[in-house]
Every structure is written in structure tokens, then in C-alpha cells.
CHARMM-style PDB file with segment names, atoms N, HN, CA, C and O in Angstrom:
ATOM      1  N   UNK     1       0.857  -1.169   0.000  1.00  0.00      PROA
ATOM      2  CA  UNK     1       0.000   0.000   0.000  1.00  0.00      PROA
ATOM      3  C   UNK     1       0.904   1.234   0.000  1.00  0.00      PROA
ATOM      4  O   UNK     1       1.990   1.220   0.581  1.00  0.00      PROA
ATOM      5  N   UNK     2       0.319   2.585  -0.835  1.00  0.00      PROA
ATOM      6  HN  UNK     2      -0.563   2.597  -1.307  1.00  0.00      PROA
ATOM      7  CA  UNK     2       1.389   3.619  -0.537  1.00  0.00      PROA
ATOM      8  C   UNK     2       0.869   4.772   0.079  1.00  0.00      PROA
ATOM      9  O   UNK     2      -0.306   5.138   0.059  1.00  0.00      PROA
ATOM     10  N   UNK     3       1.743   5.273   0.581  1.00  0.00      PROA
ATOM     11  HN  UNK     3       2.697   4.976   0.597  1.00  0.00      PROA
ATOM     12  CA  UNK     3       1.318   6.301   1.692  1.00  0.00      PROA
ATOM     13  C   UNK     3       0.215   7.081   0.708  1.00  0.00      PROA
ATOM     14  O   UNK     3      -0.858   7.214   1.295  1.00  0.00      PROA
ATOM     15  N   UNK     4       0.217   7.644  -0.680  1.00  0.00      PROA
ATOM     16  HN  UNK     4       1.090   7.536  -1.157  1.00  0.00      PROA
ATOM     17  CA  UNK     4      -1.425   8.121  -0.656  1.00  0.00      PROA
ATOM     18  C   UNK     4      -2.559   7.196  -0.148  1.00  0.00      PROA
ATOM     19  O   UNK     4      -3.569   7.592   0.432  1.00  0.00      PROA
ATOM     20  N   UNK     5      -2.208   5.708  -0.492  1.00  0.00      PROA
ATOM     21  HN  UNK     5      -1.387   5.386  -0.964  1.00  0.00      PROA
ATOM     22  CA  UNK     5      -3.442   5.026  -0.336  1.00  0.00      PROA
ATOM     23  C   UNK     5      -3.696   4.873   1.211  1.00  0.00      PROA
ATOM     24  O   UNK     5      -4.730   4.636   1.836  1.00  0.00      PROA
ATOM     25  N   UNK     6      -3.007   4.988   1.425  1.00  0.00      PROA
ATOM     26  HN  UNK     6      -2.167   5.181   0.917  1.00  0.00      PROA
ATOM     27  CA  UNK     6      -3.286   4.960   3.526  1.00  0.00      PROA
ATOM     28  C   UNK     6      -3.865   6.254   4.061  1.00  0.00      PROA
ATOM     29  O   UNK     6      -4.832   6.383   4.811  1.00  0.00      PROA
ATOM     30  N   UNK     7      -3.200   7.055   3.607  1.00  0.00      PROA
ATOM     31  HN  UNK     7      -2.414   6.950   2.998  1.00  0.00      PROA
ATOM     32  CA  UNK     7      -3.798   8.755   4.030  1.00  0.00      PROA
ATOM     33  C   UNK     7      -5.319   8.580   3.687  1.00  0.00      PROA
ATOM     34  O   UNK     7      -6.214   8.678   4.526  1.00  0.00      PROA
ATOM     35  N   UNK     8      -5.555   8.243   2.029  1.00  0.00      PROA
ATOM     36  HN  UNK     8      -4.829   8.164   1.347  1.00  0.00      PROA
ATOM     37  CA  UNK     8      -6.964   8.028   1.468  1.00  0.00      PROA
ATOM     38  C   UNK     8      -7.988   7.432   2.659  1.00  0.00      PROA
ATOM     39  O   UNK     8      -8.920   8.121   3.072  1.00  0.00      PROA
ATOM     40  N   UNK     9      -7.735   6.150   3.143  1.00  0.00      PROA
ATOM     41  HN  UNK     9      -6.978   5.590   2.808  1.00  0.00      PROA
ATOM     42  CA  UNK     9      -8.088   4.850   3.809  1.00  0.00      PROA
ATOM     43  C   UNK     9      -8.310   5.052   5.119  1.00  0.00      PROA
ATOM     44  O   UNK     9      -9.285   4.610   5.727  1.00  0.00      PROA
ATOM     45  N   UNK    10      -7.168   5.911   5.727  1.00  0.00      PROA
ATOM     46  HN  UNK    10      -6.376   6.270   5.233  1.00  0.00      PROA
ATOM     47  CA  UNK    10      -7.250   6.297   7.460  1.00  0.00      PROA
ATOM     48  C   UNK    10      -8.273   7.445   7.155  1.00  0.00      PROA
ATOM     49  O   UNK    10      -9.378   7.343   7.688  1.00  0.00      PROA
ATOM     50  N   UNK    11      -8.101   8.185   6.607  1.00  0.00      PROA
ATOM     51  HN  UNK    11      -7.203   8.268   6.175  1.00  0.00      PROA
ATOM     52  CA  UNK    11      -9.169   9.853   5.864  1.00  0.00      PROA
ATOM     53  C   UNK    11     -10.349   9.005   6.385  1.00  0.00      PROA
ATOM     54  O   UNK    11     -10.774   9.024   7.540  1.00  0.00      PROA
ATOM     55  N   UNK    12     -10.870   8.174   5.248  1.00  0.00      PROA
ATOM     56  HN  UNK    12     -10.525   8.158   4.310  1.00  0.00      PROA
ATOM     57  CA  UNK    12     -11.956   7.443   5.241  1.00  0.00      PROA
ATOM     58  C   UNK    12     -12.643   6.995   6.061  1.00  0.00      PROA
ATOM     59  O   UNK    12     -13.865   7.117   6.146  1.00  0.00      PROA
ATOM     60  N   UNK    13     -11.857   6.367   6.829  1.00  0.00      PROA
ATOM     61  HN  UNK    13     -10.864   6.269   6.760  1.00  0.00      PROA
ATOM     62  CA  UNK    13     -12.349   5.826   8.204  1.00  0.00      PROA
ATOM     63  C   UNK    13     -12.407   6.394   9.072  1.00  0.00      PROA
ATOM     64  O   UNK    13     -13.353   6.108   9.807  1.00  0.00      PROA
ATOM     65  N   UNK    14     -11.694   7.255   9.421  1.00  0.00      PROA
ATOM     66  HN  UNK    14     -10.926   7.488   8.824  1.00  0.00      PROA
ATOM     67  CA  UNK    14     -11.977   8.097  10.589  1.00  0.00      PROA
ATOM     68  C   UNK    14     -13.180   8.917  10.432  1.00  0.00      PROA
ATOM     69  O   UNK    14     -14.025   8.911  11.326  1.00  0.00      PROA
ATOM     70  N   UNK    15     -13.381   9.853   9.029  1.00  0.00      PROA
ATOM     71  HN  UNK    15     -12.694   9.858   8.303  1.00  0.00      PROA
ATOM     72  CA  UNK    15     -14.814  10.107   8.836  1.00  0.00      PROA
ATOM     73  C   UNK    15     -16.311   9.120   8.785  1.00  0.00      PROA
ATOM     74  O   UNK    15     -17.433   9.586   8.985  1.00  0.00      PROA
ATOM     75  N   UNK    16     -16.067   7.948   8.531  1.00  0.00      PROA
ATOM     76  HN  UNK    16     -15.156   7.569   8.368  1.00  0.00      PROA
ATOM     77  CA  UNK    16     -16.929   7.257   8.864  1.00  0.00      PROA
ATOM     78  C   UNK    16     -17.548   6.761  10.268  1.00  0.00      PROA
ATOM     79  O   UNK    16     -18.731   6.593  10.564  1.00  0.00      PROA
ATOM     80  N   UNK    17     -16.195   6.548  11.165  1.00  0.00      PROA
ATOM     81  HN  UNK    17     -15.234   6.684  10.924  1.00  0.00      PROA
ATOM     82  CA  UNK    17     -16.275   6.234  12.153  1.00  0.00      PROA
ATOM     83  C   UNK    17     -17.012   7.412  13.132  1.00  0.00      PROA
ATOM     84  O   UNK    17     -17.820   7.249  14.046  1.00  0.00      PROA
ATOM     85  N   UNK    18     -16.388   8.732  12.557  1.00  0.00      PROA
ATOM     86  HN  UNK    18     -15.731   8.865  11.814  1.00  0.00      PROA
ATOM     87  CA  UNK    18     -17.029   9.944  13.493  1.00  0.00      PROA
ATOM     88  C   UNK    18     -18.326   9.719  13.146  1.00  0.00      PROA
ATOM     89  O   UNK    18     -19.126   9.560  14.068  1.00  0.00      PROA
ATOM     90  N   UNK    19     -18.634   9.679  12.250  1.00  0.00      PROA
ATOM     91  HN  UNK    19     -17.984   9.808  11.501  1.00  0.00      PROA
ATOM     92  CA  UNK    19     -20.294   9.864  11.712  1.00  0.00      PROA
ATOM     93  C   UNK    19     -21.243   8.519  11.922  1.00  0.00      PROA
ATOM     94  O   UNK    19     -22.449   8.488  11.675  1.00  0.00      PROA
ATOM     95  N   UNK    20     -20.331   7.244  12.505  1.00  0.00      PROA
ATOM     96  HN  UNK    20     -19.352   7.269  12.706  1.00  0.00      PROA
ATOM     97  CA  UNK    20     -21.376   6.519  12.941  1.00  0.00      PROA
ATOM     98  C   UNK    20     -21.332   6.584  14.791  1.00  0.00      PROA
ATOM     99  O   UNK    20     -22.247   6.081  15.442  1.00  0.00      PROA
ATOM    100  N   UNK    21     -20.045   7.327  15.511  1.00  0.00      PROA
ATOM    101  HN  UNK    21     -19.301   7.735  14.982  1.00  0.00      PROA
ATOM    102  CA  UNK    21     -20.496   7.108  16.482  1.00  0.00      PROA
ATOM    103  C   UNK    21     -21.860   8.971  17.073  1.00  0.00      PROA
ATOM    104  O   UNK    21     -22.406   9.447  18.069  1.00  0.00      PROA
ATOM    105  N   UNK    22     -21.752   9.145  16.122  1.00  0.00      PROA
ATOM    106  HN  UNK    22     -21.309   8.758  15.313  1.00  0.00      PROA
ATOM    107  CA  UNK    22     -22.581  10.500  16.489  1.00  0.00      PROA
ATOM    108  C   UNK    22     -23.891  10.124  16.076  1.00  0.00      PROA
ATOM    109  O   UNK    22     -24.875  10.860  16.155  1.00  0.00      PROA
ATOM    110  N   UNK    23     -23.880   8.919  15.617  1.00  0.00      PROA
ATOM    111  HN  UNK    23     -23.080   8.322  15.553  1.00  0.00      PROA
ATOM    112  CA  UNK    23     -25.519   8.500  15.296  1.00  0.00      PROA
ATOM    113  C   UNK    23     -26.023   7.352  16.186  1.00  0.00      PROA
ATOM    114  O   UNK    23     -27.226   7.092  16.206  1.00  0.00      PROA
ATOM    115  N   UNK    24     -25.087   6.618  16.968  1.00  0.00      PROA
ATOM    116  HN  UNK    24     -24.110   6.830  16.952  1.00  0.00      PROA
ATOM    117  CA  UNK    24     -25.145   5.525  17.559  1.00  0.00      PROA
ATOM    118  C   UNK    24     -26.125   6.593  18.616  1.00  0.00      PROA
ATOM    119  O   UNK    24     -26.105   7.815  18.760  1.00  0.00      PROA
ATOM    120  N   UNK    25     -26.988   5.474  19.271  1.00  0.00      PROA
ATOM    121  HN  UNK    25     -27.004   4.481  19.153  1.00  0.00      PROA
ATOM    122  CA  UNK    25     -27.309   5.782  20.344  1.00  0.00      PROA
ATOM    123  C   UNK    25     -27.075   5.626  21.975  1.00  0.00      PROA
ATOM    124  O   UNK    25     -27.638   6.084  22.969  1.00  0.00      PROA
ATOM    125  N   UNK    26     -25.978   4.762  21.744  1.00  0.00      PROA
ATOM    126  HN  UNK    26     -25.520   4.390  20.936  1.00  0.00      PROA
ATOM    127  CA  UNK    26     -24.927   4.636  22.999  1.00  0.00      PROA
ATOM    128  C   UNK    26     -24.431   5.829  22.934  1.00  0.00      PROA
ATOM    129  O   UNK    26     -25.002   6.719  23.563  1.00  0.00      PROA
ATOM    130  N   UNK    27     -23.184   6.145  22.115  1.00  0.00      PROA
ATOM    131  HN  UNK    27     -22.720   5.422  21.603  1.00  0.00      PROA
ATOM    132  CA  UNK    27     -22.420   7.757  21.584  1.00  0.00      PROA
ATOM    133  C   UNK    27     -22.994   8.507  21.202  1.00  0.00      PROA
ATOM    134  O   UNK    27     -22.259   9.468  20.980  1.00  0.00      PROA
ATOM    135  N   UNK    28     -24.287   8.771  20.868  1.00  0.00      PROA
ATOM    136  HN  UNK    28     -24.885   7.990  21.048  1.00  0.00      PROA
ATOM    137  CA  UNK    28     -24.999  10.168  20.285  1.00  0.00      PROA
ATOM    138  C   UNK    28     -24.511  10.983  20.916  1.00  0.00      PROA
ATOM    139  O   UNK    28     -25.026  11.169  22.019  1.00  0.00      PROA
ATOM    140  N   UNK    29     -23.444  11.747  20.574  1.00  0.00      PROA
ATOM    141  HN  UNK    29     -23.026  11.596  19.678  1.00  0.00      PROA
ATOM    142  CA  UNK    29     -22.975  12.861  20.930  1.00  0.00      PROA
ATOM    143  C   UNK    29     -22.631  14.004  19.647  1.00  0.00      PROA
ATOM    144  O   UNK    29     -21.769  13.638  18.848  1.00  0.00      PROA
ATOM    145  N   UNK    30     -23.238  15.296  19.435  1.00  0.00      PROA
ATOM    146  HN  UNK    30     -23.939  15.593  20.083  1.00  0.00      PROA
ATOM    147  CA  UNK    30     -22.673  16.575  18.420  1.00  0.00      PROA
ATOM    148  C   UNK    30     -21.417  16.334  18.107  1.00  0.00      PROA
ATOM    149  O   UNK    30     -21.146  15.977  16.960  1.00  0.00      PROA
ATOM    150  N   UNK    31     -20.350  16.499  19.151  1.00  0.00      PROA
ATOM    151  HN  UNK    31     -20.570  16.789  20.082  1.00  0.00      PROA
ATOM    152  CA  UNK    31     -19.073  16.866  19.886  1.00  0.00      PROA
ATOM    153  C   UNK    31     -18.264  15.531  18.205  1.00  0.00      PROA
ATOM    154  O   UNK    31     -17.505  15.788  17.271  1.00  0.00      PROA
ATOM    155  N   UNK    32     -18.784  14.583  18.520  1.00  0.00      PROA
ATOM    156  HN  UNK    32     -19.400  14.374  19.279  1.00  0.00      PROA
ATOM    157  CA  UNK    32     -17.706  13.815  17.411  1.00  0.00      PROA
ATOM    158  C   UNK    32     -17.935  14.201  15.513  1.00  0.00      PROA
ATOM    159  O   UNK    32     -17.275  13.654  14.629  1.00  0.00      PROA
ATOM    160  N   UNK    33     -19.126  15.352  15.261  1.00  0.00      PROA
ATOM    161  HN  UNK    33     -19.662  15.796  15.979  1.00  0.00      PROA
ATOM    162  CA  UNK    33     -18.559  16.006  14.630  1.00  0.00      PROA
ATOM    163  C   UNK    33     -17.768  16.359  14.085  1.00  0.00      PROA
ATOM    164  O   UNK    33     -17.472  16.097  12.920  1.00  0.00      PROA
ATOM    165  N   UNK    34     -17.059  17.296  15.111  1.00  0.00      PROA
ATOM    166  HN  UNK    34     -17.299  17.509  16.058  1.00  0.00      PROA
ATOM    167  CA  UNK    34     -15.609  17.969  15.163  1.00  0.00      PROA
ATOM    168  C   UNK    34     -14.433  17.240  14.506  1.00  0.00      PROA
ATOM    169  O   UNK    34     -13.646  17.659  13.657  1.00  0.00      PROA
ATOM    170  N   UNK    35     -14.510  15.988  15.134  1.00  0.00      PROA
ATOM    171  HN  UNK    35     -15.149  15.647  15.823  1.00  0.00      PROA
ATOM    172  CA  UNK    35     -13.354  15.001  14.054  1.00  0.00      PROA
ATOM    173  C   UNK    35     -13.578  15.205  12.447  1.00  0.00      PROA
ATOM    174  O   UNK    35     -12.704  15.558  11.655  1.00  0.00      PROA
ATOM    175  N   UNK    36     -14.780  14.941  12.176  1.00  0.00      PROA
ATOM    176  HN  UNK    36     -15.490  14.654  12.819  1.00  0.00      PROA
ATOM    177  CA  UNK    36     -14.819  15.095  10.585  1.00  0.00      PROA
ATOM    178  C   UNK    36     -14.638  16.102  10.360  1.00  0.00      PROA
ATOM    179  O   UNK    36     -13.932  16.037   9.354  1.00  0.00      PROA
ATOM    180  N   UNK    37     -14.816  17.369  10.654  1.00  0.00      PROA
ATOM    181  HN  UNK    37     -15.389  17.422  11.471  1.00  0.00      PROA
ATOM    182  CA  UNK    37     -14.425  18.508  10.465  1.00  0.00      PROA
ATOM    183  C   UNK    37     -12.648  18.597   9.765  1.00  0.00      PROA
ATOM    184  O   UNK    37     -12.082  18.785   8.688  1.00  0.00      PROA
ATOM    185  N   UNK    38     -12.191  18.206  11.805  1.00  0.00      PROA
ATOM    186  HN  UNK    38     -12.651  18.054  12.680  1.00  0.00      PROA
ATOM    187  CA  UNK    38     -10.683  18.095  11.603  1.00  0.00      PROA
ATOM    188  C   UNK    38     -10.008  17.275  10.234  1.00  0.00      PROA
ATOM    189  O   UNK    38      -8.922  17.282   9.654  1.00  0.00      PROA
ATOM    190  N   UNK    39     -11.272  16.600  10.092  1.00  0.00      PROA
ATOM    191  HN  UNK    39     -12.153  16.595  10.564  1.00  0.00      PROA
ATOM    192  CA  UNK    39     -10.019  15.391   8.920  1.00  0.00      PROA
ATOM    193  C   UNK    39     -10.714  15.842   7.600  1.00  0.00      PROA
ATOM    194  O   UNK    39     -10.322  15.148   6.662  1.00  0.00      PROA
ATOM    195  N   UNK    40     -11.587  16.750   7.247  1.00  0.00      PROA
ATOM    196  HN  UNK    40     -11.906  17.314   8.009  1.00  0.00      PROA
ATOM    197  CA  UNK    40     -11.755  17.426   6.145  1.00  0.00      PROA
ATOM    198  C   UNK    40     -10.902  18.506   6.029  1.00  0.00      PROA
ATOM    199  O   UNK    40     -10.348  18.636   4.937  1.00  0.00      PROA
ATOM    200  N   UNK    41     -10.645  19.377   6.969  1.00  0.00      PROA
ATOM    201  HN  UNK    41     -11.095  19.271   7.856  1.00  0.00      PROA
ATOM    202  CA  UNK    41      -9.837  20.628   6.894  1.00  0.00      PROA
ATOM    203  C   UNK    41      -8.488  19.987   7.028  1.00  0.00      PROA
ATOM    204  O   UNK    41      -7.622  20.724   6.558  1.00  0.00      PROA
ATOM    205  N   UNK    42      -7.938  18.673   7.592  1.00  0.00      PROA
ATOM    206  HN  UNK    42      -8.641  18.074   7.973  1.00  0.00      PROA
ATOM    207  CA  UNK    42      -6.468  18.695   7.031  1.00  0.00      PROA
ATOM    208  C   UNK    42      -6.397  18.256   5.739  1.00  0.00      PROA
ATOM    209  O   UNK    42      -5.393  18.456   5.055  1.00  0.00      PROA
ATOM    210  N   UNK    43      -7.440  17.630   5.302  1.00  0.00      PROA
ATOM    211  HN  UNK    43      -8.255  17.468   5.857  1.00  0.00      PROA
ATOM    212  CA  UNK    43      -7.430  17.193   3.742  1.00  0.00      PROA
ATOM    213  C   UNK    43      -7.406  18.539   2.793  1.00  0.00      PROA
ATOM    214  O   UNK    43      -6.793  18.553   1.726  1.00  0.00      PROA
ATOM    215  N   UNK    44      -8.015  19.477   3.211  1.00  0.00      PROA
ATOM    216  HN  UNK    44      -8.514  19.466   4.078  1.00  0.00      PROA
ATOM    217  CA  UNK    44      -8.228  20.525   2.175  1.00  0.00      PROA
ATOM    218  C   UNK    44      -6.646  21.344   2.792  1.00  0.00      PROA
ATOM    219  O   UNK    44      -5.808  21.523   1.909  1.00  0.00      PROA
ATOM    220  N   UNK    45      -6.396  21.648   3.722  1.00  0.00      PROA
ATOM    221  HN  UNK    45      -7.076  21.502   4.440  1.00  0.00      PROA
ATOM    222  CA  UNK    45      -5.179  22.281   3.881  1.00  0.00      PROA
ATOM    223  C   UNK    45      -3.964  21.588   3.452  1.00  0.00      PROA
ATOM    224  O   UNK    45      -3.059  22.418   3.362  1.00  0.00      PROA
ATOM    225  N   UNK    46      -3.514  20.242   3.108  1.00  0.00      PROA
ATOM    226  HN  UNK    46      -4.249  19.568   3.181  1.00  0.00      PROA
ATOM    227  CA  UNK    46      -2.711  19.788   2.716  1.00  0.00      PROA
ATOM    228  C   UNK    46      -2.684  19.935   1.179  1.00  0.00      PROA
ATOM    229  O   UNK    46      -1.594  20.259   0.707  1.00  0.00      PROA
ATOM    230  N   UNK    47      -3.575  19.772   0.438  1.00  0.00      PROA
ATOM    231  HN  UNK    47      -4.460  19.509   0.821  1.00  0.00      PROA
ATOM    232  CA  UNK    47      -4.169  19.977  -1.068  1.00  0.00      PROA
ATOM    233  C   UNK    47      -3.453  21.712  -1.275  1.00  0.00      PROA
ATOM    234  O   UNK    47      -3.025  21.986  -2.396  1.00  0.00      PROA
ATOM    235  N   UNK    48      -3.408  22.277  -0.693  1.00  0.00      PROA
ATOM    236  HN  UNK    48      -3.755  22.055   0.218  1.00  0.00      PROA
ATOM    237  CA  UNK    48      -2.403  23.738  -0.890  1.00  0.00      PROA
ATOM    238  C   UNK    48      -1.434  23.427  -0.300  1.00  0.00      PROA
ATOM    239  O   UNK    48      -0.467  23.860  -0.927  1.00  0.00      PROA
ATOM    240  N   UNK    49      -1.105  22.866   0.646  1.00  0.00      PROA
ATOM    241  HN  UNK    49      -1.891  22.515   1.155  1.00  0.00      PROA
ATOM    242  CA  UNK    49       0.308  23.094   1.215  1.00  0.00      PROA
ATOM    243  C   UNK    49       1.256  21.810   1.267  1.00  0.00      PROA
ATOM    244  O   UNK    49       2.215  21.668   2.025  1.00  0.00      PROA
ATOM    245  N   UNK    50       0.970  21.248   0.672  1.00  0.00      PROA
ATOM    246  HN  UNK    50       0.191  21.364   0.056  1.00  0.00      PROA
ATOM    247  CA  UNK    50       1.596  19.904   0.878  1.00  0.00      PROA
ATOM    248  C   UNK    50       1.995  18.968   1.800  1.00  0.00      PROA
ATOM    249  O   UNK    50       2.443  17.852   1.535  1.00  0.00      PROA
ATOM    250  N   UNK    51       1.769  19.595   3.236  1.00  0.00      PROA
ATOM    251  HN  UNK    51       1.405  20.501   3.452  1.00  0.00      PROA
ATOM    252  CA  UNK    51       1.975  19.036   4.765  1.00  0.00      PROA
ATOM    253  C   UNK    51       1.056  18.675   4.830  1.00  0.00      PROA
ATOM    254  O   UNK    51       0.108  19.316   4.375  1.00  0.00      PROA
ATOM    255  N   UNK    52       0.902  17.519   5.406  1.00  0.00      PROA
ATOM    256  HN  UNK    52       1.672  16.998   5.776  1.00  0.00      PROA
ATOM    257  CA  UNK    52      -0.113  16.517   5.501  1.00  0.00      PROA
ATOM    258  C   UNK    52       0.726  15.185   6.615  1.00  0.00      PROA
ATOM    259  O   UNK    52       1.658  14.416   6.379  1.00  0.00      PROA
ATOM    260  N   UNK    53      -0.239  15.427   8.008  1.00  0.00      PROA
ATOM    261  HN  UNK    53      -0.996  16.051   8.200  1.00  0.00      PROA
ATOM    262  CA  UNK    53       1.219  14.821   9.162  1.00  0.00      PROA
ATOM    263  C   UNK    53       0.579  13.272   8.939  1.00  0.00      PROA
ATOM    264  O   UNK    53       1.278  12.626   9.720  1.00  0.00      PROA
ATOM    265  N   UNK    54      -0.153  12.519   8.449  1.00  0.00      PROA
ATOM    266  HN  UNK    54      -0.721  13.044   7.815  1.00  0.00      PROA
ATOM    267  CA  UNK    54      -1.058  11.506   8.456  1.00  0.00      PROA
ATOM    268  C   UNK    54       0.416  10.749   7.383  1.00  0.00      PROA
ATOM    269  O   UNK    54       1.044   9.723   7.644  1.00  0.00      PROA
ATOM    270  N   UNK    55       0.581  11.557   6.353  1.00  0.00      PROA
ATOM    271  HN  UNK    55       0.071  12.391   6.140  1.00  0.00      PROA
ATOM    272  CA  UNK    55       1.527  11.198   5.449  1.00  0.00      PROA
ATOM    273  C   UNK    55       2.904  10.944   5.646  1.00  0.00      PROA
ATOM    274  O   UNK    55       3.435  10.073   4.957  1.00  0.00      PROA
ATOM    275  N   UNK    56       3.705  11.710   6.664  1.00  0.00      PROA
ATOM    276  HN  UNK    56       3.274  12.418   7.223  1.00  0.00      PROA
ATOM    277  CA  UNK    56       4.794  11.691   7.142  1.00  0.00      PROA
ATOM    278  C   UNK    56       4.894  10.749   8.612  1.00  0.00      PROA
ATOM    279  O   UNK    56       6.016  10.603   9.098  1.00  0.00      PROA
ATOM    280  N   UNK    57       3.773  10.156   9.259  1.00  0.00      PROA
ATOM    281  HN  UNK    57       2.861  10.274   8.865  1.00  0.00      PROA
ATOM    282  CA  UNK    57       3.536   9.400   9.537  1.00  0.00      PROA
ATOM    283  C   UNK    57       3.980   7.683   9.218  1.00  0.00      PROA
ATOM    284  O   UNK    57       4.860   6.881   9.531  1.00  0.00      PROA
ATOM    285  N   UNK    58       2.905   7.743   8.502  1.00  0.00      PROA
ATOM    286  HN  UNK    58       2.189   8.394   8.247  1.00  0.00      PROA
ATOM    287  CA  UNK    58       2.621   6.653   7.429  1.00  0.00      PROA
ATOM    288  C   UNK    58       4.478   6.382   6.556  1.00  0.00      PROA
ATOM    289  O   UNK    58       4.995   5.276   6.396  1.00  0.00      PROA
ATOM    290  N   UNK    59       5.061   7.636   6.175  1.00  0.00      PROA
ATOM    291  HN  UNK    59       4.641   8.534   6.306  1.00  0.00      PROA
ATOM    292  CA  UNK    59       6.295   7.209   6.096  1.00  0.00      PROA
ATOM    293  C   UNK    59       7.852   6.701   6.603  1.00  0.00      PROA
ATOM    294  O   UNK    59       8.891   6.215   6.156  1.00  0.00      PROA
ATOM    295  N   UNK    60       7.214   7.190   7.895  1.00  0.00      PROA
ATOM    296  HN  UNK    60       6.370   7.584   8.258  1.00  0.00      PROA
ATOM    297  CA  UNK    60       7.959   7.178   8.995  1.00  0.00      PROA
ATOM    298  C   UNK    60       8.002   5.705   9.412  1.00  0.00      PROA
ATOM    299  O   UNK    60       9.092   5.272   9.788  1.00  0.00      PROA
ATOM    300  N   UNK    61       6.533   4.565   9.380  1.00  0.00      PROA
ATOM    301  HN  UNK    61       5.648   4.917   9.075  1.00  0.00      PROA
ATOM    302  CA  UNK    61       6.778   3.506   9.767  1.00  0.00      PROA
ATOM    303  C   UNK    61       7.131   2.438   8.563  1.00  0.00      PROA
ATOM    304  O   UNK    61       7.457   1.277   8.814  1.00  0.00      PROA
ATOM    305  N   UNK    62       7.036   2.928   7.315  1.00  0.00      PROA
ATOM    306  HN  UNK    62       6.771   3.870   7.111  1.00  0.00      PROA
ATOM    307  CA  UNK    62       7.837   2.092   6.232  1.00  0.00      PROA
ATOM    308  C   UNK    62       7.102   1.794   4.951  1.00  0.00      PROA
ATOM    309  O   UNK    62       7.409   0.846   4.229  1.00  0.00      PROA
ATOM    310  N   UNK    63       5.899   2.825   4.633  1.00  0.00      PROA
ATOM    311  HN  UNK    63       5.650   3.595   5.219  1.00  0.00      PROA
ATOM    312  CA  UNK    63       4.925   2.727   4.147  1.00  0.00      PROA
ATOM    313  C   UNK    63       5.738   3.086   2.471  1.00  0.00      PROA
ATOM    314  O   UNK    63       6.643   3.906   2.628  1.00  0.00      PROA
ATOM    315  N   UNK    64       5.629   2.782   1.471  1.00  0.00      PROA
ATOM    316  HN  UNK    64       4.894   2.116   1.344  1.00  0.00      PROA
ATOM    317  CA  UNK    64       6.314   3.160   0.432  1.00  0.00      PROA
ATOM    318  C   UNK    64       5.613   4.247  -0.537  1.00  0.00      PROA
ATOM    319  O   UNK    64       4.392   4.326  -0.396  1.00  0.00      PROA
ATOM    320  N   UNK    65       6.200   5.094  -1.497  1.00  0.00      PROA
ATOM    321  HN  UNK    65       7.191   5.030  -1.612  1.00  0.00      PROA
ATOM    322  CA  UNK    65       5.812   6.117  -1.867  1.00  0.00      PROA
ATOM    323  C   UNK    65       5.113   5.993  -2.948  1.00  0.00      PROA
ATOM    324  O   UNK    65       4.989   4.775  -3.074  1.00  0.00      PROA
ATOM    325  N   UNK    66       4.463   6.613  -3.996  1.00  0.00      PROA
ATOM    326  HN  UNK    66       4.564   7.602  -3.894  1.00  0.00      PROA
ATOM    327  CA  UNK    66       3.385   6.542  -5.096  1.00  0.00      PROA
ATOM    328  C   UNK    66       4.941   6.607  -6.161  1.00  0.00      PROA
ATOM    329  O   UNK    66       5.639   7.616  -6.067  1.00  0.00      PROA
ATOM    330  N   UNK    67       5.331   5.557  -7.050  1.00  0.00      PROA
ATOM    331  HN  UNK    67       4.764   4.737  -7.126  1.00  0.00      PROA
ATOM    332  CA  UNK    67       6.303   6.191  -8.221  1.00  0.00      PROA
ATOM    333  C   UNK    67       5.301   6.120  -9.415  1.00  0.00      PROA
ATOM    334  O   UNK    67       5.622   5.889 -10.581  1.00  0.00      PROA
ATOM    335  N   UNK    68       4.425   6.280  -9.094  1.00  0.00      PROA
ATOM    336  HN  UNK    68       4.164   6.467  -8.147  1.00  0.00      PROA
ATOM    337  CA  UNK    68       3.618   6.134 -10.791  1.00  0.00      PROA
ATOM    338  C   UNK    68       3.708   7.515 -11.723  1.00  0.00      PROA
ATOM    339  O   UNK    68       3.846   7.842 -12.902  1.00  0.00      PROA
ATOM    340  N   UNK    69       3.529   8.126 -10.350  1.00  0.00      PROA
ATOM    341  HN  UNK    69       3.417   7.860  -9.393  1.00  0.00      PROA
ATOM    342  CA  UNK    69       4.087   9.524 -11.680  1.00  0.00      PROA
ATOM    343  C   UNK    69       5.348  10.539 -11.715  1.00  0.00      PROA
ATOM    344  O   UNK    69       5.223  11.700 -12.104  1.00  0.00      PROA
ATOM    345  N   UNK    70       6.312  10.108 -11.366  1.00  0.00      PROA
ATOM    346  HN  UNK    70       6.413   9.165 -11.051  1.00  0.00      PROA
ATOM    347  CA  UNK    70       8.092  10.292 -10.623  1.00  0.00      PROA
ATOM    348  C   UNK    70       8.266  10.254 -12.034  1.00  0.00      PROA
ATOM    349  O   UNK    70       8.024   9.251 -12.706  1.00  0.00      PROA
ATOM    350  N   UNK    71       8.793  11.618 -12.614  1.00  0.00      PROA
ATOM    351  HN  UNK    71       8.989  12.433 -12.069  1.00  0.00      PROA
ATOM    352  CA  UNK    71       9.413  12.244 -14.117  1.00  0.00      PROA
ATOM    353  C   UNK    71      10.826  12.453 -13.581  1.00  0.00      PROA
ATOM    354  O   UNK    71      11.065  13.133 -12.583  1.00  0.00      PROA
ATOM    355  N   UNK    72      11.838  11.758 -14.387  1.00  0.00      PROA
ATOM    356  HN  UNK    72      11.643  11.205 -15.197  1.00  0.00      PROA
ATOM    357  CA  UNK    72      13.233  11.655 -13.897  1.00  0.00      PROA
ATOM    358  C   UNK    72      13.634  13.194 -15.443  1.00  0.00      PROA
ATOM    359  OT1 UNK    72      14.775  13.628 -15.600  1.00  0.00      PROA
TER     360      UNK     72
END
């Protein structure tokens, strides 16, 4: 897997996960919201800035890089 596809995948899940425990009725809580928020706004702030800590992460434990589009 390469670190886009993990960033993609953890992205994913964590927004899913916020949005099913804010519907659960054990967790019905507003408050987990806020996570999807957070993991939309680092998605859109990385898309301009290229920092993205989910990514440097993910490389840090041995995750390998996208060469599909690496122009030598």
C-alpha cells in the first residue's frame, strides 16, 4: 500500500467512524462532529500546502511512496 493510499483509507475511516459514532445511540454525541471537520480541513489544507502529518507518519513507519508519476 502507498502512503497516498493509507492517508486516502485512514481519511476514510476516521470520517466514517465519526459519523457513525454520532448516530449511535450509545455515543450520540454533536461533539464527534468535530473530528470530521478536523479530517476534512487537514485534507483541504494539505491539497495547498503539501503538509499533511497523516503522510509523514505513514512514512515514517515504512509505508512506500506513489512512483507512478516520478518524471526523472
Amino acid at each position: 500500500m502507498t502512503i497516498t493510499n493509507a492517508v486516502s483509507a485512514m481519511a476514510g475511516a476516521f470520517i466514517m467512524g465519526s459519523l457513525l459514532l454520532n448516530n449511535a445511540n450509545m455515543f450520540a454525541e454533536v461533539n464527534w462532529l468535530w473530528l470530521t471537520f478536523f479530517v476534512g480541513f487537514n485534507l483541504l489544507q494539505s491539497a495547498f500546502t503539501g503538509f499533511c502529518p497523516a503522510a509523514k507518519f505513514f512514512k515514517a513507519v515504512g509505508f512506500k511512496d506513489s512512483d507512478c508519476c516520478v518524471k526523472d
